[in-house]
C-alpha positions in Angstrom: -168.3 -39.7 74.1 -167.4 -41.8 76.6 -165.0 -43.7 75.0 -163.1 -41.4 72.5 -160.8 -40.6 76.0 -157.6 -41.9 77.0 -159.5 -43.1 80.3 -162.3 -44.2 78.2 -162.6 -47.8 79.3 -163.1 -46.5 82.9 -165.5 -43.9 82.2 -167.8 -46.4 80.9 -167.2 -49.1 83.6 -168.3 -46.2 85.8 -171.2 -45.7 83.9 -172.0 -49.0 84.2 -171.3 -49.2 87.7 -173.6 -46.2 88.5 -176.3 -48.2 86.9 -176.0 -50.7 88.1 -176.1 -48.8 91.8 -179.2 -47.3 90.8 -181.1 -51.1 89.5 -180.3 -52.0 93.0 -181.4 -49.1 94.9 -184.8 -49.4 92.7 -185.0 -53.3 93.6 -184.1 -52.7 97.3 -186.9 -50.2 97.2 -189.4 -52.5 95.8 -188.5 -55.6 97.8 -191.6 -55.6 100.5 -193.9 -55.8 97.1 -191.6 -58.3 94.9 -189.1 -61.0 95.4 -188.0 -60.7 98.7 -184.3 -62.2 98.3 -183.7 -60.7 94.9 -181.9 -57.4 96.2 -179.6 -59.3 98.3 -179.0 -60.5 95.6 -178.0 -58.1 93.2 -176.2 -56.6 96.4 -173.7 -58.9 95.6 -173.3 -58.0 92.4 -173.3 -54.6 92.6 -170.7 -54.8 95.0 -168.6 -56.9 92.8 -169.2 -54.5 89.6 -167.6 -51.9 92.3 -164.6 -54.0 93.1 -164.6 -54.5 89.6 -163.8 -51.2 88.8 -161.4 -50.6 92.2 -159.1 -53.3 90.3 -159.6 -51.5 86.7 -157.9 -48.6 88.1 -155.8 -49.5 90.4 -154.3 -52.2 87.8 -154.6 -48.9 85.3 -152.3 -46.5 87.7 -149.6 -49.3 89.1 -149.3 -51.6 85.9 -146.0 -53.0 86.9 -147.5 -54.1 90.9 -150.6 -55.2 90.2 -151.9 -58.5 88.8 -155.6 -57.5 87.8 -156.2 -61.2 86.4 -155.9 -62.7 89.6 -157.4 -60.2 91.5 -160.6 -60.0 89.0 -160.9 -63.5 89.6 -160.7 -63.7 93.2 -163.3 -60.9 93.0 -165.6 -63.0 91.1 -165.2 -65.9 93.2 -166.2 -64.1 96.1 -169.3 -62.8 94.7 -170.6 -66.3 93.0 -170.2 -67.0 96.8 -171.8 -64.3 98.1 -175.0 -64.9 95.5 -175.1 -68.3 96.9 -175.2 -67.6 100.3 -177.7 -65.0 99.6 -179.6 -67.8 97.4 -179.7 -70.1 100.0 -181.1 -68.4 103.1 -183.5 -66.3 100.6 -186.8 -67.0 101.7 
């Protein structure tokens, strides 16, 4: 269902968006009891799965101003920077 509409592809990036949300709400919950450094973690990814989608359709409404490949990339640059940081003053 999700993907037989025109705006198909961004109906399912949101789905996967809003699970993505929600498996980091769950680890941020559980954090006292399991890996302590594991939900910053996936904080940085979940907010990269959100810029993610910001440049989906964004790049979907202005196709003629945008440059989605450079943006995406400077999006996922940022995050594999963010995880490291993260990574590295995890205790």
């Amino acid at each position: 269902m999700l993907l037989k509409t025109p705006r198909g592809a961004v109906a399912w990036r949101m789905f996967v968006v809003c699970c993505g949300t929600a498996a980091w709400a769950a680890l941020a919950a559980a954090q006292p009891w399991w890996m302590p450094g594991f939900a910053d973690v996936a904080e940085g990814v979940r907010d990269w799965l959100w810029l993610d989608l910001l440049v989906l359709v964004l790049a979907g409404s202005q196709p003629s101003n945008a440059h989605p490949h450079a943006l995406r990339l400077l999006i996922a640059v940022t995050t594999a920077a963010m995880v490291v940081i993260d990574l590295r003053y995890a205790p």
